[in-house]
CHARMM internal coordinates of N, CA and C (Angstrom, degrees):
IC EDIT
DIST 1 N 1 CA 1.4472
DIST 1 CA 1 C 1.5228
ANGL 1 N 1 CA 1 C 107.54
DIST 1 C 2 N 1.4686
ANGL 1 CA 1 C 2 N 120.12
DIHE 1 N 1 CA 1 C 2 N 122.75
DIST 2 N 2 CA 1.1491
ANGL 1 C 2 N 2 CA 126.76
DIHE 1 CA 1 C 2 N 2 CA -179.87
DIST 2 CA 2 C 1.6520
ANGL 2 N 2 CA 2 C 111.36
DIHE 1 C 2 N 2 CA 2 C -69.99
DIST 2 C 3 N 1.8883
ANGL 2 CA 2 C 3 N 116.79
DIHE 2 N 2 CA 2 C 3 N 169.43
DIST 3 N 3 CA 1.1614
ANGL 2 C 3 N 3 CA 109.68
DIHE 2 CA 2 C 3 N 3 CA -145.14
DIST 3 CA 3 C 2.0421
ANGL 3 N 3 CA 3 C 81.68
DIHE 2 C 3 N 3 CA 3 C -85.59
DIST 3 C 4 N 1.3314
ANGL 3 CA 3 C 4 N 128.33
DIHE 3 N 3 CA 3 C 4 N -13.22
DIST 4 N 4 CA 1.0541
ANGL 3 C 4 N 4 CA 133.73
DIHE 3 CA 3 C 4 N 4 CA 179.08
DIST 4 CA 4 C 2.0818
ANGL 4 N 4 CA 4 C 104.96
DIHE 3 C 4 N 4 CA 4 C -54.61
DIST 4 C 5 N 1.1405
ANGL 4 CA 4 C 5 N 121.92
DIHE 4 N 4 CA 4 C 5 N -86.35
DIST 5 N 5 CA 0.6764
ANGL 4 C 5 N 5 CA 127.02
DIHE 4 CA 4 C 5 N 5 CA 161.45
DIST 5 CA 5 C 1.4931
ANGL 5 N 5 CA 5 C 138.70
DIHE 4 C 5 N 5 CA 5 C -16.33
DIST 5 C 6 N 1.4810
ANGL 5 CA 5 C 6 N 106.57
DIHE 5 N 5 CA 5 C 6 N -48.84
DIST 6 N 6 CA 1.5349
ANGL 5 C 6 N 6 CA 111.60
DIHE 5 CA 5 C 6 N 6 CA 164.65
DIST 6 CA 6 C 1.2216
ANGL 6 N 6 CA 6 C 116.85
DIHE 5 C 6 N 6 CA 6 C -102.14
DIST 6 C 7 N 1.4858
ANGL 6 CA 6 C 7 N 122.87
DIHE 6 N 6 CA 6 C 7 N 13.80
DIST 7 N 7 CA 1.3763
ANGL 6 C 7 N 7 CA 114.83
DIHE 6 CA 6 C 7 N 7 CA 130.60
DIST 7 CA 7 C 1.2388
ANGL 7 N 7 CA 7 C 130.94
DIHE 6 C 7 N 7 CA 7 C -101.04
DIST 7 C 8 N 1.6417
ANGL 7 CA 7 C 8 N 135.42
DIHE 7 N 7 CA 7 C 8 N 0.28
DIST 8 N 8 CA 0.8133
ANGL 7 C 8 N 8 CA 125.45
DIHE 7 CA 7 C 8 N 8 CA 142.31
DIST 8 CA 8 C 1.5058
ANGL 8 N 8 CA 8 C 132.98
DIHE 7 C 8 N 8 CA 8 C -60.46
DIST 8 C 9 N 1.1598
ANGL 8 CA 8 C 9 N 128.24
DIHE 8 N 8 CA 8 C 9 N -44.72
DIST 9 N 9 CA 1.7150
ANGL 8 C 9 N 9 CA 146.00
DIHE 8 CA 8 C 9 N 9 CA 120.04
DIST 9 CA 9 C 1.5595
ANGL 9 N 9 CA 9 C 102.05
DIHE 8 C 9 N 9 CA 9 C 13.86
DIST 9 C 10 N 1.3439
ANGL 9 CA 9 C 10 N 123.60
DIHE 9 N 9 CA 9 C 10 N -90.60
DIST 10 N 10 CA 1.2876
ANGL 9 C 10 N 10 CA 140.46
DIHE 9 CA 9 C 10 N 10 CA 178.57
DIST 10 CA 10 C 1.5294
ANGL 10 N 10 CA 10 C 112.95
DIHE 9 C 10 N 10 CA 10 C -45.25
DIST 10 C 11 N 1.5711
ANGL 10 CA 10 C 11 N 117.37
DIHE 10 N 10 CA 10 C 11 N -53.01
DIST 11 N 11 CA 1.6666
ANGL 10 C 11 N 11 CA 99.38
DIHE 10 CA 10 C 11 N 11 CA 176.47
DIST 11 CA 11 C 1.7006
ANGL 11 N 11 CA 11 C 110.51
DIHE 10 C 11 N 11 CA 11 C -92.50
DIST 11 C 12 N 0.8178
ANGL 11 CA 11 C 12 N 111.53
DIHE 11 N 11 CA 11 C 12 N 29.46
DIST 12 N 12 CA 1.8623
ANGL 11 C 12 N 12 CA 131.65
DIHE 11 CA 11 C 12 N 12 CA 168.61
DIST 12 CA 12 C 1.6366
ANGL 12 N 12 CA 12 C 83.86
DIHE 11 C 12 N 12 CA 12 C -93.55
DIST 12 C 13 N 0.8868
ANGL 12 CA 12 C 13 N 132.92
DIHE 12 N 12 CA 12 C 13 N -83.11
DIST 13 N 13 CA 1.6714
ANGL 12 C 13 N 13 CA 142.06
DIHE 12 CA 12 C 13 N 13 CA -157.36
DIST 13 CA 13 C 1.4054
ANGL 13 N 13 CA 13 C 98.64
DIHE 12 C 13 N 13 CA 13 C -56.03
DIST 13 C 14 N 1.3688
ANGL 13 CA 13 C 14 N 125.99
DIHE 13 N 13 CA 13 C 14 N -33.18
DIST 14 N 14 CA 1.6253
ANGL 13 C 14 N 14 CA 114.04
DIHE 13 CA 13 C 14 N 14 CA -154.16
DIST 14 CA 14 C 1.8411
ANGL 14 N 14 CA 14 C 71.50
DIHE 13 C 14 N 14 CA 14 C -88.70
DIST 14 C 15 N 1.1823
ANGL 14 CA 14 C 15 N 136.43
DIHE 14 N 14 CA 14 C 15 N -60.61
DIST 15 N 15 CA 1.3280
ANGL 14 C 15 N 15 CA 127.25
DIHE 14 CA 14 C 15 N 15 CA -128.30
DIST 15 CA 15 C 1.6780
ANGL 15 N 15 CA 15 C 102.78
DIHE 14 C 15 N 15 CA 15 C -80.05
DIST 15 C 16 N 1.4472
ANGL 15 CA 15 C 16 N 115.18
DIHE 15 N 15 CA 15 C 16 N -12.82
DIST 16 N 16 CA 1.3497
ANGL 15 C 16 N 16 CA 133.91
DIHE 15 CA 15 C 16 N 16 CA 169.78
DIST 16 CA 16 C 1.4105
ANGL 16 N 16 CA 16 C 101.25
DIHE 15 C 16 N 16 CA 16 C -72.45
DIST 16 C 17 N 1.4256
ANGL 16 CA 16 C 17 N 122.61
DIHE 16 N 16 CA 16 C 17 N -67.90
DIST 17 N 17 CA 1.2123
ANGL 16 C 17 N 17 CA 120.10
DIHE 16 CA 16 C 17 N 17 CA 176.41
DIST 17 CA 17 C 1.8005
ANGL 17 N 17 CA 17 C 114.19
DIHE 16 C 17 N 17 CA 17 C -45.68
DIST 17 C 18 N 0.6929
ANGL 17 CA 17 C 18 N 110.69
DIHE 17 N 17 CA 17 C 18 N -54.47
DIST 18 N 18 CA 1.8904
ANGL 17 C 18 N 18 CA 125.73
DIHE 17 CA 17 C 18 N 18 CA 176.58
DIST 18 CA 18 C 1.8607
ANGL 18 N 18 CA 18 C 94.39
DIHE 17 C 18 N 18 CA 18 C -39.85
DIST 18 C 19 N 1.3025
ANGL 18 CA 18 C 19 N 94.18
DIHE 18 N 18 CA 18 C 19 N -71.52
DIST 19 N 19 CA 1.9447
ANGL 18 C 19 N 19 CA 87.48
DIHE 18 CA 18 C 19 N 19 CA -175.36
DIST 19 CA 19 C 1.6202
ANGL 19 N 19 CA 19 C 115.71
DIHE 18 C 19 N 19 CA 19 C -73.86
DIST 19 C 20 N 1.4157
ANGL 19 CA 19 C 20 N 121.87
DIHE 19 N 19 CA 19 C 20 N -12.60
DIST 20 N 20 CA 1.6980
ANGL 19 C 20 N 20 CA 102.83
DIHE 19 CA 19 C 20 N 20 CA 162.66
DIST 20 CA 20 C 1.4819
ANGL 20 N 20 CA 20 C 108.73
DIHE 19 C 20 N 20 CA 20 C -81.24
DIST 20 C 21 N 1.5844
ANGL 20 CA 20 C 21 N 116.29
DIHE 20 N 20 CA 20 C 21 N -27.75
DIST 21 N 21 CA 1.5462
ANGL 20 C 21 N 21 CA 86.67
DIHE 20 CA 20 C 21 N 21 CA 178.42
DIST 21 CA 21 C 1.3898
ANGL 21 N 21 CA 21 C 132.85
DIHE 20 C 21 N 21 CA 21 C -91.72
DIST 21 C 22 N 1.3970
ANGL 21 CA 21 C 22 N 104.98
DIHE 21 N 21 CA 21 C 22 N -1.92
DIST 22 N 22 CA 1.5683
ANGL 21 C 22 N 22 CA 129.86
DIHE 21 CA 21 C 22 N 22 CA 159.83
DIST 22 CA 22 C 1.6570
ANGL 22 N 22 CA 22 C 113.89
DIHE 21 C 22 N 22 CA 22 C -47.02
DIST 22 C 23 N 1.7699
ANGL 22 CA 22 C 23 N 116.50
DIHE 22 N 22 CA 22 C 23 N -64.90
DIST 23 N 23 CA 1.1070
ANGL 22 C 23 N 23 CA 152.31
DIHE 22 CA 22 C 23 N 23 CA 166.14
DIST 23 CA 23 C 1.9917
ANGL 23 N 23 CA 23 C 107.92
DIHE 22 C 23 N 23 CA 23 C -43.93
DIST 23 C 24 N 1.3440
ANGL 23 CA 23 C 24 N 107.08
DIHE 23 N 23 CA 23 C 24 N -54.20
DIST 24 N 24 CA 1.6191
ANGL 23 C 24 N 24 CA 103.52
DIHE 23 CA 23 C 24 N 24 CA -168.19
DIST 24 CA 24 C 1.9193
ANGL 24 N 24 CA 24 C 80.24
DIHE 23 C 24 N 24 CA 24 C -78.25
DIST 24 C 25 N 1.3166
ANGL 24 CA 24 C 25 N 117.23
DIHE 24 N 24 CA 24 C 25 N -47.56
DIST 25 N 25 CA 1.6974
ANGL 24 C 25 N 25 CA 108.51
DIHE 24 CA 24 C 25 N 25 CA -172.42
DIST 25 CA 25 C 1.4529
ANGL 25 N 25 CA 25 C 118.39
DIHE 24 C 25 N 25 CA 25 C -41.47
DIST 25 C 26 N 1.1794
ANGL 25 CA 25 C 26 N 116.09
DIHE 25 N 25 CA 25 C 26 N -30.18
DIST 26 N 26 CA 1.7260
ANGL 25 C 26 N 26 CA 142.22
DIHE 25 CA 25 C 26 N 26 CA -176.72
DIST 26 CA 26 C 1.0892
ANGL 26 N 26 CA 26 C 124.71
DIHE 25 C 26 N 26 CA 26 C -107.13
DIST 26 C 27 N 1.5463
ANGL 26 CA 26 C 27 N 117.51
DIHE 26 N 26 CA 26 C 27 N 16.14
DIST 27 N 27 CA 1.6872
ANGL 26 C 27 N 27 CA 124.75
DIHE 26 CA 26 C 27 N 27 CA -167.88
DIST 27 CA 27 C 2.0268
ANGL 27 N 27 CA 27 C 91.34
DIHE 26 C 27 N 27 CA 27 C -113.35
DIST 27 C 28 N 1.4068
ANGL 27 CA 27 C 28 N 104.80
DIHE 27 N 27 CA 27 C 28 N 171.86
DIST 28 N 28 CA 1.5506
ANGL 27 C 28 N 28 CA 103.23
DIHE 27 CA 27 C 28 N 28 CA -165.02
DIST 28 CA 28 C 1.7072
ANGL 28 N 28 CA 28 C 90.73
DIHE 27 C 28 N 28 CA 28 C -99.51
DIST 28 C 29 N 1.0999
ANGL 28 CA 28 C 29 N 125.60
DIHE 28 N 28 CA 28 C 29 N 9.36
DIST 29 N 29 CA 1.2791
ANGL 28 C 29 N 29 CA 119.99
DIHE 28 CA 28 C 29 N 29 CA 148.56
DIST 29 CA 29 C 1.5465
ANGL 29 N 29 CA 29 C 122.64
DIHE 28 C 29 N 29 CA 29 C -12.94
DIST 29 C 30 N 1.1106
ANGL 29 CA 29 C 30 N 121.90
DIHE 29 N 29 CA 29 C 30 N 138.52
DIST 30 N 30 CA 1.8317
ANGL 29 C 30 N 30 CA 131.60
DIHE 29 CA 29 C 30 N 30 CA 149.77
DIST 30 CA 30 C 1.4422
ANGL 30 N 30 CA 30 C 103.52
DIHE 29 C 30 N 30 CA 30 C -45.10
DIST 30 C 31 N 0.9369
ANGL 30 CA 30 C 31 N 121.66
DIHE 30 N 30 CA 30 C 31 N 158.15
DIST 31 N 31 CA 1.3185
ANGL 30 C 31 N 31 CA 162.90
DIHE 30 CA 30 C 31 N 31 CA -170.59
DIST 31 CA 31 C 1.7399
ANGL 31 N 31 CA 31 C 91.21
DIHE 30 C 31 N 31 CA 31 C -74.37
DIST 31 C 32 N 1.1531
ANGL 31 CA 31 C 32 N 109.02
DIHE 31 N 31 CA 31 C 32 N -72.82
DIST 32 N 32 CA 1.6341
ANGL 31 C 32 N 32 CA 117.79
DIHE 31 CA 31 C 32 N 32 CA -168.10
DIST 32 CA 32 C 1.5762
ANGL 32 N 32 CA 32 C 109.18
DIHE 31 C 32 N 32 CA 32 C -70.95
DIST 32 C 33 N 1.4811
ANGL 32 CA 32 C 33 N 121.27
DIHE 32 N 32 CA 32 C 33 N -31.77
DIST 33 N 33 CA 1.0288
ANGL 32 C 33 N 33 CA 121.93
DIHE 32 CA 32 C 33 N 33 CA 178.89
DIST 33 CA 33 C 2.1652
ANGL 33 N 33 CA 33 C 114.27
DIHE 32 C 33 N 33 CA 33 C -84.76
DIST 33 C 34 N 1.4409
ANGL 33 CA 33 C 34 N 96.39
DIHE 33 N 33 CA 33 C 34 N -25.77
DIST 34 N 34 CA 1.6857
ANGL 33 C 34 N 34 CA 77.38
DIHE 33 CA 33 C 34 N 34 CA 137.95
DIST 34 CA 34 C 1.2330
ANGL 34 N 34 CA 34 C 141.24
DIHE 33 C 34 N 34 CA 34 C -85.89
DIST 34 C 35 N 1.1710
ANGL 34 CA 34 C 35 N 109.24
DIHE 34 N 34 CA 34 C 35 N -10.19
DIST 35 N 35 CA 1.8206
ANGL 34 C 35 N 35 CA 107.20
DIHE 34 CA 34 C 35 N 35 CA -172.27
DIST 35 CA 35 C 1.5419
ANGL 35 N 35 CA 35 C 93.43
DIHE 34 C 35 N 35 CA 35 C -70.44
DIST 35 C 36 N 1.3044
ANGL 35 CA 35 C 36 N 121.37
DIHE 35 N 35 CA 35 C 36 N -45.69
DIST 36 N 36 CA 1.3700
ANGL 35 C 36 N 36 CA 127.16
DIHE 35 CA 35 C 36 N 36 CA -170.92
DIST 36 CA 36 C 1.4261
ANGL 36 N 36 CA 36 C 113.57
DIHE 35 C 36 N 36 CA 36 C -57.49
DIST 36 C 37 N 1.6980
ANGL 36 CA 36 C 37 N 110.05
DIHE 36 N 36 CA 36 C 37 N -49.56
DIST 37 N 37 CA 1.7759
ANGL 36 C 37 N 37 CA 106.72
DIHE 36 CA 36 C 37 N 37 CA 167.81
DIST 37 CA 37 C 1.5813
ANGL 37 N 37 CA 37 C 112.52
DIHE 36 C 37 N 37 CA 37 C -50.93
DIST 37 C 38 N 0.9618
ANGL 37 CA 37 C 38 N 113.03
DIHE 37 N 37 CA 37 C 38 N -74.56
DIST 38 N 38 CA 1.7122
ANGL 37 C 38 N 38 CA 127.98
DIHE 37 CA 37 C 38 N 38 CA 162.83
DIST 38 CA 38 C 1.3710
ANGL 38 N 38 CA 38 C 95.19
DIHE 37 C 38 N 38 CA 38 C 11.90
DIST 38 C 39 N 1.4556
ANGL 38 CA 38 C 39 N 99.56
DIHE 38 N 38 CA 38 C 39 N -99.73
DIST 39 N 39 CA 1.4292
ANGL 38 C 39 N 39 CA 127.57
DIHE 38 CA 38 C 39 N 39 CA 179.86
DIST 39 CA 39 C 1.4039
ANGL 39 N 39 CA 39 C 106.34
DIHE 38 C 39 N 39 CA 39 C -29.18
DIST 39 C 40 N 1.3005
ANGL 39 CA 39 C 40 N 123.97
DIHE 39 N 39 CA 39 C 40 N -87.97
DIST 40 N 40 CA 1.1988
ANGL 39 C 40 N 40 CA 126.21
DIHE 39 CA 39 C 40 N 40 CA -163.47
DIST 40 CA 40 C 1.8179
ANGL 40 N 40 CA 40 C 109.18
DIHE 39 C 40 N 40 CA 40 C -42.91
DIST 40 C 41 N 1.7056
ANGL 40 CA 40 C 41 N 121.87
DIHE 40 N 40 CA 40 C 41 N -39.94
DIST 41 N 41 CA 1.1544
ANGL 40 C 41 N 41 CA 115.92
DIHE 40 CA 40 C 41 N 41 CA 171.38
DIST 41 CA 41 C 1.3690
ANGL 41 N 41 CA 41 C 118.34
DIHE 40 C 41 N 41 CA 41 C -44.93
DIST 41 C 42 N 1.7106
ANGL 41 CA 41 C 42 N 114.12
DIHE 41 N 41 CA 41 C 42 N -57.28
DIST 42 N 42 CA 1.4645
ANGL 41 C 42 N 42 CA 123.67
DIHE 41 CA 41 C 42 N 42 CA -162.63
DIST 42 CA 42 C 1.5947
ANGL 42 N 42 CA 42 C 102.29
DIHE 41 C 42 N 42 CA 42 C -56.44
DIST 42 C 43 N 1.9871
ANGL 42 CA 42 C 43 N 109.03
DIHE 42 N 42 CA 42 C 43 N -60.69
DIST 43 N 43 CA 1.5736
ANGL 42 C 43 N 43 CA 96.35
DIHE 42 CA 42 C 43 N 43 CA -173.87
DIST 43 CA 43 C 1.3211
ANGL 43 N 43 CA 43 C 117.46
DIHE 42 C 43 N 43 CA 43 C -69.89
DIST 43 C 44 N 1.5504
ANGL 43 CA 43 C 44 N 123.73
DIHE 43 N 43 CA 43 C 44 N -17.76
DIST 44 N 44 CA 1.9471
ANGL 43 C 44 N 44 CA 114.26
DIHE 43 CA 43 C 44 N 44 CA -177.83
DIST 44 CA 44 C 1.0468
ANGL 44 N 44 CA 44 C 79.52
DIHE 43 C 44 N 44 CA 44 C -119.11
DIST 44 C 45 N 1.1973
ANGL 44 CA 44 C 45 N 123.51
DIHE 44 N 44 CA 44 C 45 N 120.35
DIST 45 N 45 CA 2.1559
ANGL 44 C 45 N 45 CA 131.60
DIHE 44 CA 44 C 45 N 45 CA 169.68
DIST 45 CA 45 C 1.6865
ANGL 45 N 45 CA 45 C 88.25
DIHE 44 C 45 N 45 CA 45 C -97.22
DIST 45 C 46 N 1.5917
ANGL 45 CA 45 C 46 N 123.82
DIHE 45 N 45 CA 45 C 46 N -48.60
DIST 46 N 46 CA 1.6902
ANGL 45 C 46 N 46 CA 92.07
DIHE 45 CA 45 C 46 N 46 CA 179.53
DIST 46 CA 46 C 1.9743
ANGL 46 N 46 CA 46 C 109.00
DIHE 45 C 46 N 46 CA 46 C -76.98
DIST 46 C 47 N 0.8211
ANGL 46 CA 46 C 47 N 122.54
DIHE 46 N 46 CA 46 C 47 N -43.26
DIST 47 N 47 CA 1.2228
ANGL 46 C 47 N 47 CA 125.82
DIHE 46 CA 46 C 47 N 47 CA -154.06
DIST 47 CA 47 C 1.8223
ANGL 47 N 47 CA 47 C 102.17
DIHE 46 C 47 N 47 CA 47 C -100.39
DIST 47 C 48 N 1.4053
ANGL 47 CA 47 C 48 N 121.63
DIHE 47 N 47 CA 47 C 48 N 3.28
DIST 48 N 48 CA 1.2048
ANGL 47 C 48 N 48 CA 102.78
DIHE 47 CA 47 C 48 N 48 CA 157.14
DIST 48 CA 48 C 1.3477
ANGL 48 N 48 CA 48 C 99.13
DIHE 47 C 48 N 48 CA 48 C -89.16
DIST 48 C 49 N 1.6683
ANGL 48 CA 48 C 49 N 121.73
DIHE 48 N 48 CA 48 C 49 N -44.85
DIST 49 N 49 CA 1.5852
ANGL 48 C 49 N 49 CA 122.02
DIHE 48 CA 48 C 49 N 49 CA -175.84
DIST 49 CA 49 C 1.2614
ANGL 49 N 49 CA 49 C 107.02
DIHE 48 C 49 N 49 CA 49 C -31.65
DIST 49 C 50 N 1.5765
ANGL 49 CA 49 C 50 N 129.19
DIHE 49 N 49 CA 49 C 50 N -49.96
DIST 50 N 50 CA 1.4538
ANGL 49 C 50 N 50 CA 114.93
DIHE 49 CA 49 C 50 N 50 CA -138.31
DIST 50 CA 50 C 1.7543
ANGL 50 N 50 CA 50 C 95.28
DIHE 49 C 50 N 50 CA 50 C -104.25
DIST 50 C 51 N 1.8289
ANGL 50 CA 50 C 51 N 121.08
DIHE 50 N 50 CA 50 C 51 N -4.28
DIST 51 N 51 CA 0.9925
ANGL 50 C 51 N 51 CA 116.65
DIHE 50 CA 50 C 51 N 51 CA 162.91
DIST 51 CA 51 C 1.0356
ANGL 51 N 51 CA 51 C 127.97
DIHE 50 C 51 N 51 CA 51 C -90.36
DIST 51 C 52 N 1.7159
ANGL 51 CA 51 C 52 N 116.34
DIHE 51 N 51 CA 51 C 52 N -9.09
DIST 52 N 52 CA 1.5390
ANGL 51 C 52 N 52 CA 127.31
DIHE 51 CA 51 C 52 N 52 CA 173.70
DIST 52 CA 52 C 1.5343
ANGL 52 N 52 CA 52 C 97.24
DIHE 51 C 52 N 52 CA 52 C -74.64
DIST 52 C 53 N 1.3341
ANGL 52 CA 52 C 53 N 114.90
DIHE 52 N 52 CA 52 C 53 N -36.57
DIST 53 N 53 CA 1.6940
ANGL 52 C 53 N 53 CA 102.74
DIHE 52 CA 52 C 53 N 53 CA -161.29
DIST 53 CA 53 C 2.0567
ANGL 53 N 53 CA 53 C 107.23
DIHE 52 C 53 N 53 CA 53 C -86.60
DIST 53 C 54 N 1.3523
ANGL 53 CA 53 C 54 N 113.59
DIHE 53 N 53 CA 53 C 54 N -19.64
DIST 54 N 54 CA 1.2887
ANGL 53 C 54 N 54 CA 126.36
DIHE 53 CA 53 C 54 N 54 CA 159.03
DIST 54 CA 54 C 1.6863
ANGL 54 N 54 CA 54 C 104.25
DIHE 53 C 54 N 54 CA 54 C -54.04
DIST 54 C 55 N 1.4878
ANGL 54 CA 54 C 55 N 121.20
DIHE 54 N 54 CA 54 C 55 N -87.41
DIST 55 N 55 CA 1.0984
ANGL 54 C 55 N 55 CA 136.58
DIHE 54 CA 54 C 55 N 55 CA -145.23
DIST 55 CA 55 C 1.3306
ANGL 55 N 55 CA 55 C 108.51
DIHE 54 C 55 N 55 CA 55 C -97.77
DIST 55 C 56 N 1.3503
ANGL 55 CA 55 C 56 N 113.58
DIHE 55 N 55 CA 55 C 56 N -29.43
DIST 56 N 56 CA 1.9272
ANGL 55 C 56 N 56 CA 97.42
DIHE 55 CA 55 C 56 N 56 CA -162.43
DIST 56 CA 56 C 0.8644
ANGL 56 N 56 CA 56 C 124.60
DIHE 55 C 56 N 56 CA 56 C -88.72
DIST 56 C 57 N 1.3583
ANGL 56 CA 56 C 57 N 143.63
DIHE 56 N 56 CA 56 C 57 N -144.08
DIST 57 N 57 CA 1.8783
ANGL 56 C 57 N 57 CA 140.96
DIHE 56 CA 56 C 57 N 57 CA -144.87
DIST 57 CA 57 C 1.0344
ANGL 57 N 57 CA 57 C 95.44
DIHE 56 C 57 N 57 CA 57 C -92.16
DIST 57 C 58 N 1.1730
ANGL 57 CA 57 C 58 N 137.91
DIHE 57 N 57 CA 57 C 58 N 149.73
DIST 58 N 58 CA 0.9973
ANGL 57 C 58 N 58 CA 140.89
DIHE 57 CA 57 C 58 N 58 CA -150.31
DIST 58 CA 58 C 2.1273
ANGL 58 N 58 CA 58 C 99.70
DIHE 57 C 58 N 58 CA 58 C -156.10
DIST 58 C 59 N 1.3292
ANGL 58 CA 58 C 59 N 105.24
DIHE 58 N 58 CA 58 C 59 N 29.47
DIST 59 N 59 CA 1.6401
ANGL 58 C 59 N 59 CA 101.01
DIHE 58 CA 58 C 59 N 59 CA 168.19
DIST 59 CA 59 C 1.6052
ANGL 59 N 59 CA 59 C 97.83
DIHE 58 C 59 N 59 CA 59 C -165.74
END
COOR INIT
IC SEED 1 N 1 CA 1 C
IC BUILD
């Protein structure tokens, strides 16, 4: 994989990450149950993404 590609790759992930934590910041969520999305986005950026978009708040 060229360096094109896996940096396009990479700001695909940040800008995904950018709108779930925008989205869980703005969802009627608890307080604690965003800090926890938050979190989990920042330290797993693939695998919190794809568990925020499975499981999390969803209004």
């Amino acid at each position: 994989m060229g360096i094109e590609i896996g940096g396009l790759l990479g700001l695909l992930l940040l800008v995904a990450n950018v709108y779930a934590i925008i989205r869980t910041a703005g969802s009627h969520a608890g307080a604690l149950a965003k800090a926890v999305w938050i979190v989990a986005i920042l330290i797993l950026p693939v695998f919190g993404l794809l568990a925020w978009l499975l499981f999390g708040p969803k209004g």
